[in-house]
KEMI-909744 format. One record per residue (C-alpha): y negated, z, x negated. Coordinates in steps of 0.05 Angstrom, whole numbers, plus 5000, padded with zeros to 4 digits. Layout:
<rs>
YZX
...
</rs>
This chain:
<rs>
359942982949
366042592950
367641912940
371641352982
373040672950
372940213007
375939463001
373838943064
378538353063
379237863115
381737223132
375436733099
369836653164
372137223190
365937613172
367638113127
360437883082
356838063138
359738743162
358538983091
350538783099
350839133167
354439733128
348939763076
343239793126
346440203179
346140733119
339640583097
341540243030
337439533043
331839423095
333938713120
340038463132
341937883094
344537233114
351136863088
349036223115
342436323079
345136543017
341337243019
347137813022
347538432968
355438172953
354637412940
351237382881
353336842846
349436112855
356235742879
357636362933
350236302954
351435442957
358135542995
357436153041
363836353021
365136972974
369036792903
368537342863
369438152883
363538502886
361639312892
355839692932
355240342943
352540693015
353141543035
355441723103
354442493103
357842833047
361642173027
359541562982
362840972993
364240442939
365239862982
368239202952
366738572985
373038072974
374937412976
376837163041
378836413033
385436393007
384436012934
380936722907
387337142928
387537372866
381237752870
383738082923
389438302885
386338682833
381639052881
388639302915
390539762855
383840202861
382940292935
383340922975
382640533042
381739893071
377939523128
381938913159
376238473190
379037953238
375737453284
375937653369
374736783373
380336593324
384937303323
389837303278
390336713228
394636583163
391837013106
390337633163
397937593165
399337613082
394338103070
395738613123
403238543099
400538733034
396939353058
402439593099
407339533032
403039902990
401740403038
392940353034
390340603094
387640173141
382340083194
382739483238
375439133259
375238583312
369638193290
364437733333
365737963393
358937693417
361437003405
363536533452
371536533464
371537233440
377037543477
379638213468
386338383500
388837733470
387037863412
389838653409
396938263435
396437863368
395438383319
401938863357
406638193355
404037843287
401338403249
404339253271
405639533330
403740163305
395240113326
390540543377
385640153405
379140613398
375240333449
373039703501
370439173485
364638883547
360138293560
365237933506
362037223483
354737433502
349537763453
349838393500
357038533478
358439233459
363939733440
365040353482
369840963451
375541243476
374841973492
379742623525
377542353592
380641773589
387941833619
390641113591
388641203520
390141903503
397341703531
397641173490
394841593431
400742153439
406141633443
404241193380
403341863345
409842143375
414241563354
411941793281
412342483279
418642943297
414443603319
408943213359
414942863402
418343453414
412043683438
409443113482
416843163510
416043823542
410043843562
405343213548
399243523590
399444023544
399043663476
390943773469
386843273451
384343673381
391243593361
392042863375
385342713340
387943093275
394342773276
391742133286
386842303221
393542483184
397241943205
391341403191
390741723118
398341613103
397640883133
402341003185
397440853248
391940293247
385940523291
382139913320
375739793343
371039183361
363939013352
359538483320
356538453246
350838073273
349238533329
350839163302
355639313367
360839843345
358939883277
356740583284
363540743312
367240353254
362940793201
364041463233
372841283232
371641063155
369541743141
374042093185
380241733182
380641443114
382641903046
378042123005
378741932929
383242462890
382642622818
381143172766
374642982732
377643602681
384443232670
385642682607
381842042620
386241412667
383040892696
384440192717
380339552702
379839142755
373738672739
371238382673
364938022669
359337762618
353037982610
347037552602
347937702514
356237512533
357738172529
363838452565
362838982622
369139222649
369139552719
373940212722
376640572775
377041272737
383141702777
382242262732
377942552678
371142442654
368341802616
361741952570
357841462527
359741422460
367141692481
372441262440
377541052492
384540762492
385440112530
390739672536
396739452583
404639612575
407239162521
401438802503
401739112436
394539392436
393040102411
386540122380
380940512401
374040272430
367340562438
363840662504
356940302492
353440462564
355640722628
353240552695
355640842763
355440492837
350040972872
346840802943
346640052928
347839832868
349640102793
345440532767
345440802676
349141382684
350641892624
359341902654
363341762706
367942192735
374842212767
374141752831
369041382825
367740612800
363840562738
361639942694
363239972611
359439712560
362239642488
369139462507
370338852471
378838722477
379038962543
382938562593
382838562671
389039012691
388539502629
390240202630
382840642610
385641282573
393241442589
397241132652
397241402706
402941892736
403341572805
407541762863
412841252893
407140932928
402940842881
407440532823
408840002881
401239882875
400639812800
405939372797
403438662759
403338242821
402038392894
402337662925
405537032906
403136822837
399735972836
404735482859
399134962837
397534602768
392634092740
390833822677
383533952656
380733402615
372533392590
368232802608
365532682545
370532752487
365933182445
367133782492
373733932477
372334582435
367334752487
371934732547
377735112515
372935682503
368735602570
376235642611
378036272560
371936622591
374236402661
380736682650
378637372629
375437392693
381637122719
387737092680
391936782739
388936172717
394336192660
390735702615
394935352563
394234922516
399334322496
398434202418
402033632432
398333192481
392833582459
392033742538
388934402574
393134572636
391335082694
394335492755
391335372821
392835682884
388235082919
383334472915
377134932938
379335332877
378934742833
372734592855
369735232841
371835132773
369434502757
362134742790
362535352743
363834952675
358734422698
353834982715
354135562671
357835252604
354534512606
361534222598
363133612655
370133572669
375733162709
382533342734
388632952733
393233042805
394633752825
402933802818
406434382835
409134922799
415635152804
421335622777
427835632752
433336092769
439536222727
446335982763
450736372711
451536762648
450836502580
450936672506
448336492436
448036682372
445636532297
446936882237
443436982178
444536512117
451136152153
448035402181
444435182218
440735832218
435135612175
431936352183
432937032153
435237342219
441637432257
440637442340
445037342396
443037372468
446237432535
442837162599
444437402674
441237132736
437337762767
434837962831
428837602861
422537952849
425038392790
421838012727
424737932663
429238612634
430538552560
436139082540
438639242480
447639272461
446439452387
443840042359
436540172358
436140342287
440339752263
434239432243
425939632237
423239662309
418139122293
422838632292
426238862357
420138902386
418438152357
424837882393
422938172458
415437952463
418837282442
424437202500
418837362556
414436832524
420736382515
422136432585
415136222615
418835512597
426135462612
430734922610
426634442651
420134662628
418335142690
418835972686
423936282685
421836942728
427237332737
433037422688
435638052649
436737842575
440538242531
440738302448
447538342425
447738232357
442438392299
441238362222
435538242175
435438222089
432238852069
426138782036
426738571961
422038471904
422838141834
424338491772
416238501768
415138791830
412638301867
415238181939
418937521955
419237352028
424436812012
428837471999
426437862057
426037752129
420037772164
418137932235
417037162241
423337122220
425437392293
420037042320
422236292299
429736362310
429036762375
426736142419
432035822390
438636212405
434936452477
434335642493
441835612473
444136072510
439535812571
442935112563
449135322565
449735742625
443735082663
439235302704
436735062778
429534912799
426935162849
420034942891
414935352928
415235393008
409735553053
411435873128
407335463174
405135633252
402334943281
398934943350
398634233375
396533873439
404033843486
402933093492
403132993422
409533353395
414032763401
409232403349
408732993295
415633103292
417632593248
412332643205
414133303204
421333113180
419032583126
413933223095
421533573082
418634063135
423534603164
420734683238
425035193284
424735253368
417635013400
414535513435
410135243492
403535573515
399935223572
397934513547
400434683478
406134793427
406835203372
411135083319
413935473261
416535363203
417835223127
414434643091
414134453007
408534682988
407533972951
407833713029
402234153058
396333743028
399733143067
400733373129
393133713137
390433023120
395232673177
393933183233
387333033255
390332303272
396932513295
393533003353
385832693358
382933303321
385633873370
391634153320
390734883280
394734943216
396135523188
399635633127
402236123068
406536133017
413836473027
418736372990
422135862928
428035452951
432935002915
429534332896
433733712942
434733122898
431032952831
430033572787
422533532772
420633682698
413433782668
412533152630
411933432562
416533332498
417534022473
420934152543
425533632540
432433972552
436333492505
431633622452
428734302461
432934642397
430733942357
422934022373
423734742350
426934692289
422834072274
415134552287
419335082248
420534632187
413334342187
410835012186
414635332132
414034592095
405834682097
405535452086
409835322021
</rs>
């Protein structure tokens, strides 16, 4: 028996909750198909997805089509729990892109399928609702070729569209239109098969095209599409027979050394961890000690496997292991963290490092300041929001020690709602928010340099470091290289001013991150260790690793002021469809938002409009449409890119990121720290 995991994502309504309960009972898993409206599907589990009819949080079944299981996982679809989406990504084999035949292709159908298509998951393509009215089908096909790939095979036809007799009929070699359109698609992506369809197209038999198309499916070259309806159950049985057909099987050597990758982390009902793993190779038993951690995190301990359980026709099941392939859920693990390597990393091909790489979407561009209703609850927020961030740490919870403040990342309001719910619900604690601002970045504009040595002033450390920053390419994170020798002095502290600079940088000159830069170390000393005549050690002689740690921030913000840096703000690429008669109106408001619009397309009675907008402008302009065009506009929206910030600089409004007085805070924490530990 082999195993497929499966991920269903979807733009949020699209209906992905509901295909997966269709899935389940198509194969026999449950005997009644739930309802997301009535809060009574396998995947929304929790009370506030149940209250909502929206999904939140990933979640896992399990379902057998011949000799396959399928792990499928349910995910987000509302664009505020993107980050759930994300983590699934690393531990697929395939993927099914659910979109609506009534609304087509809509803002996050267009991020995530970009996603798919640059990570190379194959994907499967389900029109959705076709039994609704509006459904439309040829429409909806040109959508996904002009906003989404050309490179798709319509399966099938779609009849009766908008009634409750709608239905799906395949494709087959009879068909004259579709097995031409099969061989050229394939052709255009396959040397041998065009020479092929070239001399003789009658001749290419259909066998062959139905094999290629497999191949070509499995390398995500080719998206096969078909339509049908959750509710119904119309081309469902189609869309199962392609997922085991076209989509790869999970690889792995359940022999080979144990690698996994933990996607989820949850509590139990004792507040436990359980950590779901996608195991790619070798064999997990209870009782086995395991090595977890991530790259640079410092961790290197073992851990001992408590309980297994394994996703099995349903749900988990207690399992003795779990095996290359297949999703299991850990007990025992107690420092394990979403995104951790299980066992030894993985040796991926090109493909897959580009999957495993830390971020696949735009990280929050949205902050707020959390703040307990009742004073008395400040211990128990800052450990009910450390539990929400181990389920997910995009949250980025920190803590200012100086307005004695608890800040978070948000990618939206609905998001922030969520949490407050969850922390009223399941941790007692009320809370408030102050205005969500907007997070943004800071690029370098030059090269800079600073140094301090030890025992010469104002060095008031026993360290010497010097640092060079250079402005880096966008998307490439922060590289920390090294222009002394390695063994000028112990790799802890090396290793101590590196984990410093990429904390450093998470505040730069103006307060914001600093995510791209390449810092290099370029000069180094430390005192030896030393001891008095008695033997005993006297750190006043000797440098530490905090040592590195204090004076680091320093010399890195030095260097940082000298070279300045420029903030930049978070755009979103907008596509507005608005009534004809009211485009003269919108466009100023458009212009007053700091909007970017280009050319206005019209389409019958309508515009559409593209374009960049601040992503601090988008709130704004959603409230204002409904007047501006009497309720008849669709927004769509999606983050895009960071550009340079057009008159005042914004700065978070707290004292240690002052720019002027940055080195002075420091020094002045440093001094009351050694002053109280002396």
């Amino acid at each position: 028996m082999s195993t497929l995991n499966l991920g269903i994502l979807a733009h949020v309504d699209a209906g992905k909750t509901s295909l997966t309960e269709r899935l389940l009972h198509a194969a026999g898993v449950i005997d009644e198909i739930g309802s997301v409206d009535d809060g009574s599907t396998q995947t929304d589990s929790l009370a506030l997805e149940r209250q909502r009819g929206i999904t939140i949080k990933s979640a896992v079944v399990s379902f057998v089509v011949d000799d396959v299981t399928v792990n499928l996982i349910d995910t987000p679809g509302h664009p505020d729990f993107i980050a759930e989406v994300e983590r699934v990504l690393n531990v697929l084999d395939g993927a099914v892109l659910v979109i609506s035949a009534v609304e087509g292709v809509q803002a996050q159908t267009r991020v995530l399928m970009r996603t798919l298509q640059r990570l190379r998951i194959p994907t499967l393509i389900f029109v959705n609702k076709i039994d609704r009215a509006g459904a439309q089908d040829d429409r909806v096909l040109r959508a996904i070729a002009e906003r989404l790939t050309p490179a798709i095979v319509p399966m099938g036809s779609a009849h009766e569209l908008g009634t409750s007799s709608a239905g799906f009929t395949l494709h087959g070699a009879a068909d004259d239109a579709f097995t031409t359109r099969l061989a050229e698609v394939l052709a255009d992506r396959d040397d041998a098969l065009l020479a092929a369809y070239v001399d003789d197209g009658a001749a290419l038999g259909y066998g062959r095209m139905r094999g290629e198309l497999a191949a070509q499916t499995k390398q995500a070259l080719v998206h096969p599409v078909f339509f049908g309806s959750a509710v119904t159950g119309a081309g469902v049985a189609a869309l199962t027979d392609a997922v085991r057909e076209l989509l790869p099987a999970a690889e792995g050597d359940a022999d080979g050394p144990v690698s996994g990758t933990v996607f989820k982390v949850e509590r139990g009902a004792t507040g436990e961890k359980i950590a779901y793993v996608r195991l790619f190779s070798g064999t997990v038993r209870a009782r086995d000690r395991l090595r977890c951690g991530a790259d640079g995190d410092g961790r290197d301990g073992e851990e001992k496997v408590t309980a297994i359980s394994v996703f099995d026709r349903g749900t988990a099941v207690r399992r003795a292991s779990v095996a290359a392939g297949q999703i299991g859920k850990l007990w025992g693990l107690g420092g394990i963290r979403i995104g951790d390597t299980v066992g030894v990393p993985r040796a991926a091909a090109p493909e897959q490092h580009r999957r495993d790489q830390r971020h696949h979407f735009a990280l929050p561009t949205l902050e707020t300041v959390v703040t307990p209703c009742r004073a008395a609850d400040n211990g128990a927020l800052h450990v009910a929001l450390s539990q929400l961030a181990e389920q997910d740490p995009l949250i980025n919870l920190r803590q200012d020690d100086i307005r004695r403040e608890v800040s978070v990342s948000l990618y939206g309001e609905v998001q922030k709602e969520v949490i407050q719910a969850t922390l009223a619900g399941d941790f007692g604690v009320d809370v408030t928010f102050r205005e969500t601002t907007t997070i943004c970045v800071e690029r370098l504009v030059g090269t800079g340099s600073a140094f301090e040595i030890i025992d010469k002033e104002p060095n008031p450390f026993l360290a010497t470091v010097g640092l060079r920053v250079e402005p880096a390419p966008v998307g490439t994170g922060v590289e920390f290289r090294l222009e002394v020798e390695l063994g000028s002095m112990p790799y802890a502290f090396m290793k101590a001013v590196e984990e410093t600079v990429r904390e450093t940088l998470h505040q730069g000159v103006h307060g914001w991150q600093i995510p791209d830069c390449r810092v290099t170390m370029t000069h180094s000393g430390y005192w030896a260790r030393q001891s008095h005549s008695h033997g005993t050690f006297d750190k006043s002689m000797s440098s530490t690793a905090g040592d590195f740690r204090n004076l680091t921030p320093l010399v890195l913000m030095s260097a940082l002021q000298q070279v300045g840096t420029r903030v930049y703000e978070p755009m979103h690429r907008f596509r507005l469809e608005v009534p004809a008669d009211t485009f003269g109106a919108l466009l100023p408001v458009l212009a007053r938002l700091g909007a970017v619009p280009q050319a206005p397309a019209a389409r019958g009675a309508s515009y559409v409009l593209e374009g960049a907008i601040p992503v601090a402008s988008v709130h704004a302009l959603q409230q204002q449409l409904p007047a501006l065009t009497r309720g008849e506009s669709v927004l769509e929206s999606a983050f895009d890119h960071y550009q340079p910030v057009r008159g005042t600089v914004p700065a978070r409004a707290r004292t240690d990121h002052d720019p002027l007085h940055r080195r002075e805070y420091l020094l002045r924490v440093v001094r009351r720290v050694g002053a109280s530990s002396g």
